[in-house]
Legacy VTK file of the C-alpha trace (Angstrom):
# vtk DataFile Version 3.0
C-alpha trace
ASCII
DATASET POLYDATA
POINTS 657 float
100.371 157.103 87.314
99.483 157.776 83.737
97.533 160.805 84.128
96.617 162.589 81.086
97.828 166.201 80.939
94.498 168.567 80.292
96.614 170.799 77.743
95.440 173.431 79.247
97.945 175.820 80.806
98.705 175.324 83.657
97.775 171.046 83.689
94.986 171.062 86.047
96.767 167.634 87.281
100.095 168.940 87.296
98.245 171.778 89.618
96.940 169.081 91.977
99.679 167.300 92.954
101.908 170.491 93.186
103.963 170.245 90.419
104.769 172.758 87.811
103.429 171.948 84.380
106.332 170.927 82.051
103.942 169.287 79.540
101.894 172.242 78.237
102.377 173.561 75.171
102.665 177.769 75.227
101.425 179.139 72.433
101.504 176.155 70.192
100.778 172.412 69.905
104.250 171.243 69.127
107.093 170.766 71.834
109.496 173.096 72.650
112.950 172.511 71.664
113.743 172.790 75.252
112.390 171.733 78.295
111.245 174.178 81.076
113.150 173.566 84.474
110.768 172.985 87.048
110.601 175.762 89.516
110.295 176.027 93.333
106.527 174.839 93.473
104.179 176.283 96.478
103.489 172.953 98.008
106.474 170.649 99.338
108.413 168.129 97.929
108.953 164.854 98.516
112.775 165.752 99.639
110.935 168.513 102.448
108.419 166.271 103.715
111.805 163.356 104.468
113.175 165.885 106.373
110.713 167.030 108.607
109.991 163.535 109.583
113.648 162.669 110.042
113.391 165.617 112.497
110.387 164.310 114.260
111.638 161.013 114.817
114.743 162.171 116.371
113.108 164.492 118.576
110.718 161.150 119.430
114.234 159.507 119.910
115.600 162.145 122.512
112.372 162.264 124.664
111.980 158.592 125.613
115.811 157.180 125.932
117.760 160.558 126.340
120.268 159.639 123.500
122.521 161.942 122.653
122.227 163.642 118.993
125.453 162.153 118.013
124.094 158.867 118.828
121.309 159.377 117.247
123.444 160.306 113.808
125.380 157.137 113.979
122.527 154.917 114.322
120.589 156.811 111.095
123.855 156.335 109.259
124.136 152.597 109.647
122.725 150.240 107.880
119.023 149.567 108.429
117.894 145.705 107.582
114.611 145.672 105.469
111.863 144.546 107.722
111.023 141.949 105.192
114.617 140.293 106.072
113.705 140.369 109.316
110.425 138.982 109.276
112.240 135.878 107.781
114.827 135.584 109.807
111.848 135.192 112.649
110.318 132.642 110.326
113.164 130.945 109.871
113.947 130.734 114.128
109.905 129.841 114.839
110.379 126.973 112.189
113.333 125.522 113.625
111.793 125.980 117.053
109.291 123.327 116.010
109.363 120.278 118.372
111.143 122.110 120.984
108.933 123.918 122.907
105.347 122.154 122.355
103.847 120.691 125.539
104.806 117.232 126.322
102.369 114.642 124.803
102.564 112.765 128.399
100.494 115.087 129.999
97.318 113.680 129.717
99.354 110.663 131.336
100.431 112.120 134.125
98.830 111.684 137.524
96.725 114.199 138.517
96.882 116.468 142.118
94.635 116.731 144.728
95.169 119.575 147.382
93.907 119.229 150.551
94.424 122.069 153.516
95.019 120.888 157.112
96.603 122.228 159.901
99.618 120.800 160.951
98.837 118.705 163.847
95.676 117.249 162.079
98.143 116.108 159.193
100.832 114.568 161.176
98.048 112.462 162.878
97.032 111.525 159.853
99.036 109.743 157.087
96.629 109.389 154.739
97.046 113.540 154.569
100.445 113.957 154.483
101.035 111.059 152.341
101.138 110.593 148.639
97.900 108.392 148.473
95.260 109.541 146.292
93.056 111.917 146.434
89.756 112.949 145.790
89.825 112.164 142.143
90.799 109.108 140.633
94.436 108.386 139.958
95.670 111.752 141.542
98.504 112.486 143.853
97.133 114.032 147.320
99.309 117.266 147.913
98.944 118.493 151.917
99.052 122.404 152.391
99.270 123.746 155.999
96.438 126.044 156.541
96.748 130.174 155.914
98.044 131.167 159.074
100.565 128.210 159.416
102.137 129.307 155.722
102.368 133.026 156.211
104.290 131.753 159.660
106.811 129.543 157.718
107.377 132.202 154.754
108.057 135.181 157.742
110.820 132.528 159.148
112.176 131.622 155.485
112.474 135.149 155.084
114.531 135.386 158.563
116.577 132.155 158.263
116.634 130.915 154.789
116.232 133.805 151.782
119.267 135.038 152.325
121.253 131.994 150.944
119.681 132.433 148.010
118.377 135.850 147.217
116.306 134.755 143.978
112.648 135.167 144.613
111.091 138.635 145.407
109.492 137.952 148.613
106.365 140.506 148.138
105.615 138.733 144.808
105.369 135.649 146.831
103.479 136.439 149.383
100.945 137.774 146.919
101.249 134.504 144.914
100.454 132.498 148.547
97.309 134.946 148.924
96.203 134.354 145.288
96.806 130.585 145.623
94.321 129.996 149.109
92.200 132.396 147.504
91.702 130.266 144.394
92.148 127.216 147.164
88.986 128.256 148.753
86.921 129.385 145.571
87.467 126.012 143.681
90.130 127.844 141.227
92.933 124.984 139.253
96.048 126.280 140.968
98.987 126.695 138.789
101.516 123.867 139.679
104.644 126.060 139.948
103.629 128.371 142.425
102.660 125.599 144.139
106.255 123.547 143.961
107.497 126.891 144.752
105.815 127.587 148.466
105.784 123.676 148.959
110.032 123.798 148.862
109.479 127.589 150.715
107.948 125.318 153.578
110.249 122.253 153.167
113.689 124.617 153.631
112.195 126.356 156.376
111.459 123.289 158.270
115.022 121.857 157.727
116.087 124.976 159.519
113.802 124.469 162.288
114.623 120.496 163.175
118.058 121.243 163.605
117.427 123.812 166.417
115.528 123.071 169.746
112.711 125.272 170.814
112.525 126.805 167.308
109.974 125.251 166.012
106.598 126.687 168.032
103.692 126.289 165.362
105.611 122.944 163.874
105.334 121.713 167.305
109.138 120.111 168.187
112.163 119.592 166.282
110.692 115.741 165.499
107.591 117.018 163.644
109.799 119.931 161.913
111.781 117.366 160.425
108.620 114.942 159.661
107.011 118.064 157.983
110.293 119.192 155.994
110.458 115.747 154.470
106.778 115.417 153.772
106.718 118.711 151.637
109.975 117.990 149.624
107.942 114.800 148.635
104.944 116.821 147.865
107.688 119.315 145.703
108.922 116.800 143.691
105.906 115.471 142.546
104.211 118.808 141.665
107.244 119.548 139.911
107.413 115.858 138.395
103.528 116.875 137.247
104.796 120.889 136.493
107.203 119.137 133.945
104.867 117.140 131.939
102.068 119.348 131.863
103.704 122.939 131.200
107.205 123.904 129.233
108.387 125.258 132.715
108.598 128.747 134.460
110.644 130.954 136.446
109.042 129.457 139.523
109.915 125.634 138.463
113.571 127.354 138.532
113.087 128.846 141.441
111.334 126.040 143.620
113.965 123.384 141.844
117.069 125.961 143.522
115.682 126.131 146.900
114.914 122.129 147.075
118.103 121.535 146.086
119.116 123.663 149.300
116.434 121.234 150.840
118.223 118.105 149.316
121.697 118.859 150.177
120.891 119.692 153.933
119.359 115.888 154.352
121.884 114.133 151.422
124.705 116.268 150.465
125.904 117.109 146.613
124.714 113.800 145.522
122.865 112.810 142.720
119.662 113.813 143.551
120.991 117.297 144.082
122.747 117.561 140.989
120.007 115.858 139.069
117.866 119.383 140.778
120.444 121.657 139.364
120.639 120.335 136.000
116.996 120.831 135.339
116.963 123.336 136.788
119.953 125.148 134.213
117.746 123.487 131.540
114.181 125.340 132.278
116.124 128.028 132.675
117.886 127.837 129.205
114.260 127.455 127.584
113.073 130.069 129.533
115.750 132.090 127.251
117.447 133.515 130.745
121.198 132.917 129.090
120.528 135.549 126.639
117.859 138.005 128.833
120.375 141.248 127.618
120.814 140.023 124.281
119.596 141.995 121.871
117.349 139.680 119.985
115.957 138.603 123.131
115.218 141.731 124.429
111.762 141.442 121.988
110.549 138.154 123.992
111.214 140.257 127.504
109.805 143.223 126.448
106.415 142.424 128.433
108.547 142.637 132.172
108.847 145.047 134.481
112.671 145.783 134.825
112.028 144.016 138.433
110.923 140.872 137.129
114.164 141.238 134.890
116.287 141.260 137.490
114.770 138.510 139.383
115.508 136.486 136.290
119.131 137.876 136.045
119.139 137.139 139.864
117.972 133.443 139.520
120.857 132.693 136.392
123.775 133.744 138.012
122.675 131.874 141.034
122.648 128.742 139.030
126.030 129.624 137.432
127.181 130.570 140.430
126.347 126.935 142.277
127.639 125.763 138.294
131.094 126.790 138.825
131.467 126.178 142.136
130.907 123.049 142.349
133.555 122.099 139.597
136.199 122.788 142.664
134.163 120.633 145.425
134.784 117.171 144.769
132.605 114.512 143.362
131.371 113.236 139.865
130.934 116.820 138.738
135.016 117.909 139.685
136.340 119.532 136.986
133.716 120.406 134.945
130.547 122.811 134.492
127.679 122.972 132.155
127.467 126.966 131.366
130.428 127.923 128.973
130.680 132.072 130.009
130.625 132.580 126.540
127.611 131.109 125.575
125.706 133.299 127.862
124.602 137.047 127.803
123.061 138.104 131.153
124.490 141.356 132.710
125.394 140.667 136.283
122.607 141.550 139.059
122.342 145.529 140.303
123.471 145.718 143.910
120.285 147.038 144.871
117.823 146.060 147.784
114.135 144.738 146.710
112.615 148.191 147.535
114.388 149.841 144.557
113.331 147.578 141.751
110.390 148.890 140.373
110.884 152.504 141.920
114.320 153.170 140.166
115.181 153.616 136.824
116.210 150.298 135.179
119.731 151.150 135.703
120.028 152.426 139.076
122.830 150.611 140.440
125.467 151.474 143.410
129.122 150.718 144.126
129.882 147.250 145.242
131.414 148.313 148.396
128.164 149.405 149.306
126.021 146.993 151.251
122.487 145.781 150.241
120.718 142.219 150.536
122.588 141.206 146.921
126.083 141.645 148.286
126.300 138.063 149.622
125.103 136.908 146.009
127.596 139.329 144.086
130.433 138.298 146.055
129.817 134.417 145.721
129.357 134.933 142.057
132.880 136.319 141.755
134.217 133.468 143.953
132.717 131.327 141.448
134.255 132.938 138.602
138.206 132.355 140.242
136.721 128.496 140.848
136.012 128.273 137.110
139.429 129.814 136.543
141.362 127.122 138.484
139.254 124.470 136.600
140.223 126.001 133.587
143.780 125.928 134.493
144.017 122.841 135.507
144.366 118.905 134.014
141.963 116.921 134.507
140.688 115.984 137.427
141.327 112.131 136.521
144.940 112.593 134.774
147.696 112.643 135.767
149.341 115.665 138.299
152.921 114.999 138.265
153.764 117.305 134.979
151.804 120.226 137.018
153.695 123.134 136.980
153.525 123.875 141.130
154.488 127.829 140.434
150.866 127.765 138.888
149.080 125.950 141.808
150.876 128.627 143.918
149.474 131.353 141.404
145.891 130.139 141.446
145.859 129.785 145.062
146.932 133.472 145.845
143.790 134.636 144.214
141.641 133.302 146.657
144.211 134.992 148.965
143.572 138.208 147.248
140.053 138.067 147.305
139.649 137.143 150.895
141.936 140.163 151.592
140.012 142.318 149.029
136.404 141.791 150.779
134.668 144.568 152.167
134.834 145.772 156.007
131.223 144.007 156.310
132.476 140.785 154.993
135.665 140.402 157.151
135.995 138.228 159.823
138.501 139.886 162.142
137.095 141.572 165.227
137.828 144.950 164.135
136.016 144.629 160.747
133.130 143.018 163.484
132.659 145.846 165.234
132.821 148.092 162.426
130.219 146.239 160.889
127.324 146.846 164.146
125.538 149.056 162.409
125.331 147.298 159.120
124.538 144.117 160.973
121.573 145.904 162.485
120.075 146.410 158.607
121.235 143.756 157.144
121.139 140.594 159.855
122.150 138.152 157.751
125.089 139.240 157.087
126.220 138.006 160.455
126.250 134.528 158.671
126.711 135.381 155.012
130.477 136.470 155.947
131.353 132.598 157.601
129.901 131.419 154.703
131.813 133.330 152.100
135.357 133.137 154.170
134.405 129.238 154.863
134.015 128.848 150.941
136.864 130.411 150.574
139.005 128.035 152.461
137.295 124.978 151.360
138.494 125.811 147.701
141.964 126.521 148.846
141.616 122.927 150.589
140.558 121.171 147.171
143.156 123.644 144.978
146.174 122.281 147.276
145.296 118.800 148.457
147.366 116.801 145.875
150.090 118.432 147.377
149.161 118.622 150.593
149.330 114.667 151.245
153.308 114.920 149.284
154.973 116.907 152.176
156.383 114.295 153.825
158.227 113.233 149.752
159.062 117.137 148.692
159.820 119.725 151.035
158.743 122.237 147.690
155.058 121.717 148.838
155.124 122.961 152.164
153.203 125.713 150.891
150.305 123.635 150.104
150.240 122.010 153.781
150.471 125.286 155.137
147.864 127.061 153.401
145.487 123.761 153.780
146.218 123.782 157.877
145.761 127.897 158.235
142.584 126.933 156.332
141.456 124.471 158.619
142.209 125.593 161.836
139.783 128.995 160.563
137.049 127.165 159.794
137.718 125.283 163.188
137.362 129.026 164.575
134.392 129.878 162.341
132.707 127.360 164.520
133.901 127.884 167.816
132.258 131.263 167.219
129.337 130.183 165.327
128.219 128.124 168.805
129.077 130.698 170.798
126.782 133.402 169.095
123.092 132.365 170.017
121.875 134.747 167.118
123.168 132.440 164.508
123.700 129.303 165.855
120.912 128.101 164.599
122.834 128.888 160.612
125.580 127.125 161.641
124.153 123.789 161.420
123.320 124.223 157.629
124.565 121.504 155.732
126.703 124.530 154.220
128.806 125.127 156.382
129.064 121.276 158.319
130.410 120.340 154.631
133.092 122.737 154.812
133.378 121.707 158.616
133.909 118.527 158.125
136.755 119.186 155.303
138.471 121.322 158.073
138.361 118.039 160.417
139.676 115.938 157.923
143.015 118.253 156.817
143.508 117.620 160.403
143.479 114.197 160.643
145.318 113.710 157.650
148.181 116.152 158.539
148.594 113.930 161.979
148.764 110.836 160.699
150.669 111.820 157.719
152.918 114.312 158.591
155.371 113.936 161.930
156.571 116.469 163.314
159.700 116.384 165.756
157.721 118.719 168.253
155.228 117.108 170.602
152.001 116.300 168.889
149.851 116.775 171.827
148.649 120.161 170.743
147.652 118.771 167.215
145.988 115.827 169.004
143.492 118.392 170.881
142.526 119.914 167.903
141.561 116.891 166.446
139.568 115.444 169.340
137.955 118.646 169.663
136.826 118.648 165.863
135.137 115.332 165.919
133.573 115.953 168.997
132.004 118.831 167.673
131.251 117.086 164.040
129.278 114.041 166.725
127.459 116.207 168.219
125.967 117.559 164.988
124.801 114.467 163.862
122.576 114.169 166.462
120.196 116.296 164.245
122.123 116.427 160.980
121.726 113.828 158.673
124.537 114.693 156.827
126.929 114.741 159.345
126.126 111.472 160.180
127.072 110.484 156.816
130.000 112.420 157.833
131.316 109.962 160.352
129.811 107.189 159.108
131.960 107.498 155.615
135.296 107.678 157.771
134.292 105.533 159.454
134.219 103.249 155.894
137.314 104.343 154.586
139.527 104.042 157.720
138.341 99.970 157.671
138.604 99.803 154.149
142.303 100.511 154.226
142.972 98.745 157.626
142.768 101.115 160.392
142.710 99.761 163.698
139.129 100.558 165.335
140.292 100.389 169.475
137.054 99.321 171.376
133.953 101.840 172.210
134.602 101.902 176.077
137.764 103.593 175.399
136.292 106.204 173.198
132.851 107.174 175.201
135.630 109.651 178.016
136.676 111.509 174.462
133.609 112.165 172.593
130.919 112.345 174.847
127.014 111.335 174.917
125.900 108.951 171.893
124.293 110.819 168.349
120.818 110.924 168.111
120.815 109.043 164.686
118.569 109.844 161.308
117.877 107.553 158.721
116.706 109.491 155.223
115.647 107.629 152.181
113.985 109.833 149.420
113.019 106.523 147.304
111.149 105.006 150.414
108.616 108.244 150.599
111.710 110.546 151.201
112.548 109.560 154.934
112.474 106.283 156.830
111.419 108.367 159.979
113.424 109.759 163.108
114.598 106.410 164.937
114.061 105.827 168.178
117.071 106.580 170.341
117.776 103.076 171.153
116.979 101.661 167.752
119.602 100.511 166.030
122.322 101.847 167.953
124.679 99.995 169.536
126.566 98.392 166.233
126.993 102.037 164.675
127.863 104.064 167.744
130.765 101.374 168.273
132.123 102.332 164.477
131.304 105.632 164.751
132.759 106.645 168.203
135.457 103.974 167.715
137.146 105.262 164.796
137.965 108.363 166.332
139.856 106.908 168.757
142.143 104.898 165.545
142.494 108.777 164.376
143.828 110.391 167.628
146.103 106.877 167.830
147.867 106.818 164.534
150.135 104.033 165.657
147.345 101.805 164.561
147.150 102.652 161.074
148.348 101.249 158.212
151.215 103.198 156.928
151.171 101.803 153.215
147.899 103.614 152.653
147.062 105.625 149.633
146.118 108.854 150.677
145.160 109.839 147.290
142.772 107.040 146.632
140.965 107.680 150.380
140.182 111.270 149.767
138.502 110.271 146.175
136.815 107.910 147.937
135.503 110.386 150.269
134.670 112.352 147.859
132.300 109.039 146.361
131.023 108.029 149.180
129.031 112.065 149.881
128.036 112.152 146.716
LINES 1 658
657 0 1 2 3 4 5 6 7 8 9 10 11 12 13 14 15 16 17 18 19 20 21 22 23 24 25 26 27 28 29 30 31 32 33 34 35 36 37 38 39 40 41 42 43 44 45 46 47 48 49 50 51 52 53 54 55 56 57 58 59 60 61 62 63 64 65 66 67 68 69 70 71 72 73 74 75 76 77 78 79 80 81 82 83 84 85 86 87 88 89 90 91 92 93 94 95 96 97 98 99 100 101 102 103 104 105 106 107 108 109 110 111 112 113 114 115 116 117 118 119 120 121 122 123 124 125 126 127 128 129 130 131 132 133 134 135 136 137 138 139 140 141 142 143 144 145 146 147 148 149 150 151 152 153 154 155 156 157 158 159 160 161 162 163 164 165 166 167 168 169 170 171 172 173 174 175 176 177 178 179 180 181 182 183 184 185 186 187 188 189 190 191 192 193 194 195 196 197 198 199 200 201 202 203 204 205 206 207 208 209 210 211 212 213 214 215 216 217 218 219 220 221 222 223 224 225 226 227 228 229 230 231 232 233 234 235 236 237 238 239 240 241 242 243 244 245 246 247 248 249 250 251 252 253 254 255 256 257 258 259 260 261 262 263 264 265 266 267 268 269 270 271 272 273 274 275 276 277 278 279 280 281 282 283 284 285 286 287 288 289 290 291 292 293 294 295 296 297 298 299 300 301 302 303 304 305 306 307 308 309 310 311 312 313 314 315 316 317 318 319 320 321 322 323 324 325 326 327 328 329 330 331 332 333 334 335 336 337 338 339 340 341 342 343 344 345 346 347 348 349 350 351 352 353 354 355 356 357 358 359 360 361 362 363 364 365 366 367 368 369 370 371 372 373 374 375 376 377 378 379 380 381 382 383 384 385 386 387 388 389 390 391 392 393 394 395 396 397 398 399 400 401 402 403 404 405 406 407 408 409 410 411 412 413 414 415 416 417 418 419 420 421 422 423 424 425 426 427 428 429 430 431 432 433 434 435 436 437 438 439 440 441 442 443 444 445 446 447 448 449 450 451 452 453 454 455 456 457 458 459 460 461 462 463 464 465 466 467 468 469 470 471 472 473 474 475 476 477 478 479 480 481 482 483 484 485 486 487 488 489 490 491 492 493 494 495 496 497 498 499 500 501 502 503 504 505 506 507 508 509 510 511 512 513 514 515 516 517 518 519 520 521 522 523 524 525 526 527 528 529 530 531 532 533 534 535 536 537 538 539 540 541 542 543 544 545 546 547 548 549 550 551 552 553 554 555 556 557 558 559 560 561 562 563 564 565 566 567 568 569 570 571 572 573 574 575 576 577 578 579 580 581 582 583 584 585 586 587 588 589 590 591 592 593 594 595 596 597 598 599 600 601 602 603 604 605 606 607 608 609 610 611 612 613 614 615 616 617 618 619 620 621 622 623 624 625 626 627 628 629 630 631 632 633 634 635 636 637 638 639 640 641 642 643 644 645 646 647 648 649 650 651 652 653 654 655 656
C-alpha cells in the first residue's frame, strides 16, 4: 500500500494494522544485519480470520441441508470454478439462446378472443355462441364458457371420471385458477390464454365421458347435448391454444391442456394424426419449458422459484408424456417403432408416490414404497410398462424390415417380461377375485383404482398382442410359434373377460367405454377372428365361433355412442372387401348382432363434428356393410384363402390412424 514507516519505534502504521514493526531502526539509522522475525501480534491474522469463517460457513452448511461434516470436507476440497468462469459460461448459453425463445413475431397477426359466458342451454340454442364466429371485437375468435356453477359441476365430475387417467394437474391449483379466471371474467381482467385452453379441454374430456353414458349427463342435459358440448369446447381448445402459441413461448398449462385434449381427440378419432400432432407439441413446450432436465444441476437455478409441489407436477406432467412416448412405439401406426425422447437425453427423477395432500406439507423428499397405494400408483406403474415397451422397440428390427432373420428365442424373451410384470403387480392391481376382494378397502380410498387395474392388465395384453403378431398369423407354416398364438389368444380371451365384467359392474361401466380400453377391445376381437379363419383346428369350432359372435356384438353395440368404434367396424369392414371377403346379405345377420348402431359422424376440419345423425339418416347402406361383414367372419368358407394376413393387419393399423 506504500505506507511510509514513521521511524518511530514502534511504526505507528505498522501499529494500526496489527503488525509488528520490522522497519524501525533500534538505536540507530542504519539496518540491522538481520531482520527481526515477526512475533505473535495481538490482533489476528489473515490465516485466523480464514478459519473462523471456514467454520461459520460450515456450521451455515449443517443447519439448512443437514450434510454430514464429511460431506461437507469433500465438497471444500474440490475444486471450486471462479465465479468469473461461470458468469461466462451463462453468457455464453443466453447468447446462443438468442432466437430461440423470443415471442413469435406473428402475434400481432393472430386473431384475437372474445369470451362470452352462457349457460349451457342458452348456448346450444344459439350457434352464434357456441360457434367460432366473431366476437365483440373485430377479427376475434368468440370463445363460449359455461357459467360458474356449470364449470365447478364439470371439474367435480373430471375429478370423479377423468383425472385419474392422467394424474398431471393439481386439482386445488385448478380450481383456484377457475375462481381467479371468472373473477377477472367479471371485472374486465385479459385472461391468460393457457388457463383458459386448460379448463376449456377440463370441460371437453368430461363431456366425452358423459355422452357415452345415459342419464349421466344432468346439468349437460342428455347424452346428445354432452356430446354437442364436448365437441364445441375441443374447438374452442384448439384455437386458444392455436392463439396461446403465437402469442406466448408456452407454459405448463399449454402442456397440460394439449395432454388431456389429446385424451379428448383419441376418444372421438383414435391415435391419428391429429392426436399425435397434440403430443408432439406438446413434448416440444415441454422441452422449452426445460422439464427434460428439471433435476439437473444447472437447471436447478431456473427452478429455484417453485415450490417442491409445483416441481413435481412438472416431473408428473414429463413422464406422462414419455410415458404415452414409449408406448405408443409398440401400438401400431406411423409412429411403430420409434419415439422422440432418447432416456438419455433426459434428467427428471421419477414422480414420489405420494397423494396431492403431501406435496407442499412434506419435506421435498418424502416418498413411500411402491407397494404402497396412493393416487400416483396407476401413473408409476404405466411408466414402467412403458419403459419394457421401449425395450422391445429397442430390441427389435425395424418395424418395416424384414422379420425372417429374428431370432424367435428373443421374441420369447421380450414377451416374458410383460409376463413378469403382470405377475409382479401389486395385490391392488390384480385382477383375480382374490386380489379383488383384498383390495375393498383400498377401493373405498382410492375408487379409481377399480378401473386403473383393467386398464393396466388390458395394456398389458395389447403389447403382448403387437410383440407376437408376426408370429401369430405363421402357426399354421411352423409349429415353433405356437407360443406366439397362444400367448396372443390367452390375451384376448382376458380382455374379452375384462369386459364382460366391466358391463356387469354399474360403478364403472361408464370407464369402460373410453376409447382406451374399446382400442384394446377391439384388438382382442380381431386375434379372434384371425385365429378362426386362419388357424383350423380338428376339434369342433363351434365354441370359437361364440366367442367371436359375442365380441362383435358387443364392439356394435358400442358404436352406438362411440365414434371410434364405429371406425372400428367400419375399417373391417374395408379390409375384408378389399381382399375379397364374401359379405352374405343383412337379413341374415340382423338374428346375430342385434338392434342397428346409433351412428356418429366427427369431422374436426368441418368445425370439429358434423353433428349426431339422425337415426334414420344415412343408414341403411352402412348397417348392410357393417352388420354384414360379421356374418363373412363367423362363415370363413367365404373368404379368400390367398390373403395376406400381414398386409391386412398393417392396413388396419392405417386405416385408425
Amino acid at each position: 500500500m506504500k505506507l511510509k514507516c514513521s521511524r518511530d519505534d514502534p511504526c505507528s502504521n505498522c501499529v494500526s494494522r496489527g503488525l509488528t514493526c520490522q522497519r524501525a531502526y533500534r538505536g540507530s539509522l542504519k539496518p540491522s544485519s538481520h531482520a527481526e522475525q515477526p512475533t505473535q501480534s495481538s490482533g489476528p491474522t489473515n490465516e485466523d480470520l480464514l478459519v473462523r469463517i471456514q467454520r461459520l460457513e460450515e456450521l451455515i452448511l449443517r443447519s439448512h441441508s443437514g450434510t454430514s461434516p464429511s460431506t461437507i470436507e469433500k465438497t471444500s476440497q474440490s475444486p471450486v470454478v471462479p465465479s468469473y468462469i461461470s458468469e461466462g459460461e451463462g453468457d455464453s448459453r443466453w447468447l446462443e439462446e438468442v432466437g430461440t425463445r423470443e415471442p413469435s413475431v406473428l402475434s400481432d397477426l393472430s386473431n384475437g378472443l372474445s369470451f362470452r359466458v352462457s349457460t349451457i342451454q342458452r348456448a346450444l340454442s344459439s350457434d352464434s355462441v357456441i360457434g367460432d364466429s366473431p366476437g365483440s371485437n373485430s377479427g376475434s375468435v368468440n370463445v363460449w364458457l359455461p357459467s360458474k356453477i356449470e364449470a365447478t359441476w364439470l371439474l367435480d365430475k373430471y375429478v370423479d371420471h377423468v383425472a385419474f387417467l392422467h394424474h398431471i394437474v393439481h386439482l386445488q391449483s385448478v380450481r383456484t385458477l377457475m375462481d381467479d379466471m371468472y373473477r377477472q371474467l367479471g371485472s374486465g381482467v385479459v385472461l391468460e390464454p393457457s388457463h383458459v385452453a386448460l379448463l376449456l379441454s377440463i370441460f371437453a374430456s368430461t363431456a366425452v365421458i358423459l355422452s357415452s353414458h345415459p342419464g349421466s349427463a344432468s346439468v349437460l342435459g342428455s347424452e346428445k347435448n354432452a356430446f354437442s358440448c364436448a365437441c364445441s369446447w375441443s374447438k374452442a381448445a384448439l384455437n386458444v391454444l392455436d392463439h396461446s402459441s403465437r402469442s406466448s413461448q408456452g407454459s405448463v398449462e399449454d402442456v397440460q391442456a394439449m395432454i388431456i385434449l389429446s385424451f379428448v381427440v383419441f376418444n372421438f378419432e383414435g391415435f391419428n394424426v391429429r392426436f399425435r400432432t397434440l403430443s408432439s407439441n406438446a413434448l416440444t413446450i415441454a422441452r422449452d419449458l426445460s422439464l427434460h432436465r428439471l433435476d439437473a444441476t444447472s437447471a436447478r437455478p431456473n427452478i429455484s422459484q417453485d415450490s417442491s409441489g409445483k416441481t413435481e407436477i412438472k416431473r408428473r406432467v414429463w413422464w406422462h408424456l414419455v410415458s404415452t412416448d414409449w408406448l405408443l412405439a409398440l401400438s401400431g401406426g406411423p409412429q411403430e417403432g420409434t419415439y422422440l425422447v432418447n432416456p438419455n437425453h433426459m434428467l427428471v427423477n421419477c414422480p414420489r408416490n405420494i397423494d396431492d395432500v403431501d406435496l407442499d406439507c412434506q419435506d421435498p423428499s418424502y416418498n413411500v414404497p411402491l407397494l404402497q397405494p396412493t393416487a400416483m400408483s396407476y401413473s408409476l406403474f404405466r411408466a414402467q410398462l412403458a419403459n419394457i415397451c421401449r425395450t422391445v422397440v429397442d430390441t427389435l428390427p425395424p418395424s418395416f424390415s424384414s422379420w425372417v432373420e429374428v431370432n424367435y428365442d428373443e421374441i420369447v424373451s421380450l414377451d416374458q417380461q410383460f409376463e413378469h410384470f403382470l405377475r409382479d403387480l401389486p395385490f391392488f392391481f390384480r385382477l383375480d377375485e382374490a386380489s379383488r376382494k383384498q383390495s375393498r378397502e383400498i377401493d373405498r380410498e382410492y375408487p379409481q383404482f377399480l378401473f386403473q387395474r383393467y386398464i393396466i392388465s388390458s395394456t398389458v395384453h395389447s403389447c403382448r398382442f403387437k410383440l407376437n403378431q408376426p408370429f401369430f398369423t405363421r402357426t399354421s407354416l411352423n409349429r415353433r410359434f405356437e407360443y406366439s398364438r397362444n400367448v396372443c389368444l390367452q390375451s384376448a380371451r382376458a380382455i374379452i373377460e375384462m369386459k364382460r365384467q366391466l358391463d356387469n359392474n354399474d360403478t364403472i361401466a361408464i370407464s369402460g367405454r373410453l376409447a382406451i380400453f374399446l382400442h384394446t377391445f377391439y384388438l382382442a376381437t380381431v386375434v379372434l377372428v384371425m385365429d378362426f379363419c386362419m388357424n383350423k383346428d380338428q376339434r369342433d369350432d363351434s365354441e370359437r365361433r361364440r366367442e367371436v359372435v359375442g365380441a362383435c356384438r358387443d364392439l356394435q353395440v358400442a358404436s352406438r355412442n362411440s365414434p371410434l368404434a364405429s371406425r372400428f367396424l367400419e375399417s373391417l369392414t374395408t379390409i375384408l372387401r378389399k381382399y375379397g371377403v364374401d359379405i352374405l346379405p343383412p337379413e341374415s345377420s340382423q338374428t346375430i348382432l342385434g338392434p342397428e348402431p346409433f351412428p356418429v359422424s366427427v369431422g374436426l376440419e368441418s368445425g370439429f363434428v358434423d353433428g349426431v345423425q339422425d337415426s334414420h339418416t344415412g343408414y341403411d347402406t352402412q348397417s348392410a356393410e357393417i352388420e354384414g361383414s360379421w356374418e363373412s367372419f363367423i362363415d370363413p368358407n367365404h373368404a379368400n384363402g390367398e390373403v395376406s394376413w400381414d398386409s391386412l393387419f398393417s392396413i388396419l393399423d392405417a386405416q385408425l390412424t
